[in-house]
RODO-2510 file (C-alpha; in nm, 4 decimals, decimal comma):
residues 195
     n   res          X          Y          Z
     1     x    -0,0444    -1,1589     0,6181
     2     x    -0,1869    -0,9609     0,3052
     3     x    -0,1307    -0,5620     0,3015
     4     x    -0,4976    -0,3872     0,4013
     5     x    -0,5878    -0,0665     0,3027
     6     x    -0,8502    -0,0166     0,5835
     7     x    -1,1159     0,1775     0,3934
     8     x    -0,8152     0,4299     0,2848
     9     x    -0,9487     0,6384    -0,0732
    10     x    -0,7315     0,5901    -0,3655
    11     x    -0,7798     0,8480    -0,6459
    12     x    -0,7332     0,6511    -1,0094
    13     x    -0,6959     0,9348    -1,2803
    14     x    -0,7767     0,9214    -1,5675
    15     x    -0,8727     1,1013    -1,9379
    16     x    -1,2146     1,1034    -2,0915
    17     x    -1,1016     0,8569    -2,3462
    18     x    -0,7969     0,6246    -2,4295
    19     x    -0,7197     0,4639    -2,0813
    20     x    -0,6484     0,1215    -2,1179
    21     x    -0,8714    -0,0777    -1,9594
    22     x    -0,6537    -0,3551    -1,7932
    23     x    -0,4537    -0,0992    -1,6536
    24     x    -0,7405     0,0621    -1,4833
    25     x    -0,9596    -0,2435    -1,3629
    26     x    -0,6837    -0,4426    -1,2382
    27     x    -0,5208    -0,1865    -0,9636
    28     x    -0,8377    -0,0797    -0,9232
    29     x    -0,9708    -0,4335    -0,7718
    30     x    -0,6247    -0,4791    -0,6208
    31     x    -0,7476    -0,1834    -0,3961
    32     x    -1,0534    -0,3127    -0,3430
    33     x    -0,9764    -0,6741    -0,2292
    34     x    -0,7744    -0,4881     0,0379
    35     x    -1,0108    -0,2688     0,1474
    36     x    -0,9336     0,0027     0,0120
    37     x    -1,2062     0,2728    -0,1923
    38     x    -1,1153     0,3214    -0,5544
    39     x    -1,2565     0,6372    -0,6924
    40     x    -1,2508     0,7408    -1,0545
    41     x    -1,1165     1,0839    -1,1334
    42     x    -1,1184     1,2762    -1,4983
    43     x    -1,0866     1,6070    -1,6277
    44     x    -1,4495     1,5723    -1,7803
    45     x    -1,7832     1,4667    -1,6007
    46     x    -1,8995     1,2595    -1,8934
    47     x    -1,8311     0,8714    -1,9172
    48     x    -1,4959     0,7672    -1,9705
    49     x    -1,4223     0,5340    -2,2669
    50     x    -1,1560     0,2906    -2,2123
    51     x    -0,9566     0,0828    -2,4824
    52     x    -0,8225    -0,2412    -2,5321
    53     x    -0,4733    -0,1204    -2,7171
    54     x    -0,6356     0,0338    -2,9786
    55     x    -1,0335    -0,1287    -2,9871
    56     x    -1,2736     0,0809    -2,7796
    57     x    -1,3437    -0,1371    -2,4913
    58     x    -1,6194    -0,0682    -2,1796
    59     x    -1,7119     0,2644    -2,0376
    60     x    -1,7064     0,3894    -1,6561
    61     x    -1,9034     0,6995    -1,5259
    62     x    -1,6035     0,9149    -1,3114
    63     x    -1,7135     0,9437    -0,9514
    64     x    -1,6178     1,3299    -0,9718
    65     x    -1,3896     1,5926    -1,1717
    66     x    -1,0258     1,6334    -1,1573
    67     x    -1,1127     2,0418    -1,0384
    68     x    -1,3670     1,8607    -0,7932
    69     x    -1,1246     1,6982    -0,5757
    70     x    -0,9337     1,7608    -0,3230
    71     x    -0,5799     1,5202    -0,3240
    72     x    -0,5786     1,5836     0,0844
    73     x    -0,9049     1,3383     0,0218
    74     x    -0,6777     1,0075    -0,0765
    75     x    -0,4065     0,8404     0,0805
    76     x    -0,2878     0,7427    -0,3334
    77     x    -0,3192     0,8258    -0,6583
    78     x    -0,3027     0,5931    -0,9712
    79     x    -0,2469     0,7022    -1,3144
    80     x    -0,2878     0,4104    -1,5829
    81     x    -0,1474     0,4254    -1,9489
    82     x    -0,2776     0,3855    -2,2823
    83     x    -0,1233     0,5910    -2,5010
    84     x    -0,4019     0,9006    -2,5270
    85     x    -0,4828     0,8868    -2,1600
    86     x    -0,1539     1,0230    -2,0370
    87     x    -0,1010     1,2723    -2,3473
    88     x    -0,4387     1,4272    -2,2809
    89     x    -0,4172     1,4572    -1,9017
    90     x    -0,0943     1,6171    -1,9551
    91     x    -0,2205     1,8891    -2,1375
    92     x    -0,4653     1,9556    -1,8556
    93     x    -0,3075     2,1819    -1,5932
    94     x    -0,5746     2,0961    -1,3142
    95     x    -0,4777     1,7128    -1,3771
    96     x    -0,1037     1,8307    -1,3508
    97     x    -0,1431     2,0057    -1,0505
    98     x    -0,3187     1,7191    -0,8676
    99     x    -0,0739     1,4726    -0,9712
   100     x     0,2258     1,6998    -0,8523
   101     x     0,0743     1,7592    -0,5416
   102     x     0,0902     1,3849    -0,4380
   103     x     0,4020     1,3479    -0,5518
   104     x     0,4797     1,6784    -0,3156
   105     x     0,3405     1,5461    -0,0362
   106     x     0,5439     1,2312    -0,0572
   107     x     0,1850     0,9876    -0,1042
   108     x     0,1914     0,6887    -0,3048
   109     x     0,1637     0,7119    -0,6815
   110     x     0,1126     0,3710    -0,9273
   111     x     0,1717     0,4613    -1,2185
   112     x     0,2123     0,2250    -1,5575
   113     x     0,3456     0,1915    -1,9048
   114     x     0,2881     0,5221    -2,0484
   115     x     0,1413     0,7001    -1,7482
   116     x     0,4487     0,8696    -1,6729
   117     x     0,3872     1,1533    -1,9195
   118     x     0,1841     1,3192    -1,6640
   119     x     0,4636     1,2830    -1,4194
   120     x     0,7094     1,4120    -1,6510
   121     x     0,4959     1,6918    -1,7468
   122     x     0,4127     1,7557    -1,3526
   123     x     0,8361     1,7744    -1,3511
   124     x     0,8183     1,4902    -1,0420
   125     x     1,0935     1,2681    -1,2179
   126     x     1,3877     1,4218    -1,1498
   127     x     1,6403     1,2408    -0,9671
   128     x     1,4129     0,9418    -0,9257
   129     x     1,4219     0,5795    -1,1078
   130     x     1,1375     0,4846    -1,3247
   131     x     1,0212     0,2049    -1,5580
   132     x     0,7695     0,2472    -1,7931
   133     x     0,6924     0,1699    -2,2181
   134     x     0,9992     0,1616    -2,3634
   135     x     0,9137     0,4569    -2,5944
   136     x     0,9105     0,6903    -2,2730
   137     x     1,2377     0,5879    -2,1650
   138     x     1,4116     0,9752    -2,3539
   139     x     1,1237     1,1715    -2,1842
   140     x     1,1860     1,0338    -1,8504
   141     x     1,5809     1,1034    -1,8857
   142     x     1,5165     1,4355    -2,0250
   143     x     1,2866     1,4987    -1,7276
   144     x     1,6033     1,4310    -1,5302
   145     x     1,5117     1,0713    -1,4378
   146     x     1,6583     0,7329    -1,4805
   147     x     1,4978     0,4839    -1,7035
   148     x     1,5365     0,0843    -1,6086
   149     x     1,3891    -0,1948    -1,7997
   150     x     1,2207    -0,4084    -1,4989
   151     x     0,8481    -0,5475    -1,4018
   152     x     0,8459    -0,2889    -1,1369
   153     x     1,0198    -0,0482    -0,9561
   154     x     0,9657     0,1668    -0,6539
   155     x     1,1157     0,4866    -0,5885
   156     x     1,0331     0,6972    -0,2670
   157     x     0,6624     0,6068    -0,2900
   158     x     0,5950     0,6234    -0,6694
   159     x     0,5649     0,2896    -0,7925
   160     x     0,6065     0,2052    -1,2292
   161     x     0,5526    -0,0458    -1,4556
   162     x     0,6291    -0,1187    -1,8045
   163     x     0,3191    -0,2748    -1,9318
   164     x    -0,0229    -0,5202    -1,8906
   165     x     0,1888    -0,8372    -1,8244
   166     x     0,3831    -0,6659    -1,5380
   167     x     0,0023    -0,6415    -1,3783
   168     x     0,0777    -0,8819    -1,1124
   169     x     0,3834    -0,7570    -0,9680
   170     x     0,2462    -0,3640    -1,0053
   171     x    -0,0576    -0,4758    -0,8136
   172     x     0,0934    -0,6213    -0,5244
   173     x     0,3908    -0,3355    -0,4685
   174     x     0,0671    -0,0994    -0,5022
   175     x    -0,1319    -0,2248    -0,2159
   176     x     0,2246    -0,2780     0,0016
   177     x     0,2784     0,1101    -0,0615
   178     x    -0,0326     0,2176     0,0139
   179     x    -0,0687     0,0074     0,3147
   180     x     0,2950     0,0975     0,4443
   181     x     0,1936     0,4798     0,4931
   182     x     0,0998     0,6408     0,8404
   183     x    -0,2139     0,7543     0,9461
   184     x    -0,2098     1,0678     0,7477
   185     x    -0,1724     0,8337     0,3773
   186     x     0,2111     0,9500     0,3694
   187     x     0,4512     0,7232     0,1951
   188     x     0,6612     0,5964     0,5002
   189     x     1,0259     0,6981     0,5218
   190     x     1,1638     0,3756     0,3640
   191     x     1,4555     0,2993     0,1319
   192     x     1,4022     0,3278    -0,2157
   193     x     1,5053     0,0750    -0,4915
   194     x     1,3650    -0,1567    -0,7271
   195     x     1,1864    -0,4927    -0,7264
***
């Protein structure tokens, strides 16, 4: 039987410009097709413009700001890459603070290929096992993380990628976090690990 997120709000975060736009849309409908309710976050009320590596691709209106919303509002929180996205929001305290508080309250967090930037900047990696791009591997373990080269891993609720083609697997570990959490959206008290 397939994971079901029951109408449960997801918060996707993201920049103004330079998400990329696979790694938006795709956990995004993954949410969706289990009934969950994707809603797009960004420091900015304009439109954000998303990319397609380094080609402007399509444009989404954000459903509110970052210093609009409340994180006791979503059960999750996702934070896509592309390489600007993640540099930007981490140089945006309210963005910071949201995504710390998640991690803080021991919610689910997706977060893929260079996404965790924000994490590392939120200082949520320490002591926890992460994938990611490969060029984020020294920030992670400077953070006081551990770097692994795998599709995905999960570690106490925050779930990582490396890139588009781990999609799939990132996806489908998404939804089974999110759906795994009590009542309240809290990550349930499970083992940690990869795979």
């Amino acid at each position: 039987m397939a994971a079901t997120l029951d109408g449960r709000k997801v918060a996707f975060l993201v920049a103004n410009e330079g998400v990329e736009q696979v790694e938006l849309t795709e956990p995004w409908r993954a949410v969706e097709e289990a009934g969950g309710v994707p809603e797009l976050l960004a420091p900015g009320s304009g439109s954000v413009q998303a990319f397609d590596h380094l080609d402007k691709a399509g444009t989404f209106e954000p459903d509110r700001t970052v210093a609009d919303a409340d994180p006791d509002d979503y059960v999750a929180l996702v934070l896509p890459g592309g390489v600007a996205n993640p540099d930007q929001l981490r140089t945006d305290a309210g963005a910071v603070a949201f995504t710390r508080r998640f991690v803080e309250d021991g919610k689910p967090v997706g977060v893929i290929c260079h996404g965790p930037w924000t994490l590392v900047e939120a200082d949520v990696v320490r002591g926890r096992t992460l994938t990611s791009w490969p060029s984020l591997q020294t920030d992670i373990r400077n953070a006081g993380g551990t770097w692994v080269d795998e599709e995905v891993v999960v570690d106490a609720g925050i779930v990582s990628s490396r890139n588009p083609g781990d999609l799939p697997a990132f996806c489908a570990r998404l939804v089974e976090e999110i759906a795994a959490g009590d009542e309240a959206g809290q990550a349930a008290d499970r083992p940690t690990g990869t795979g």
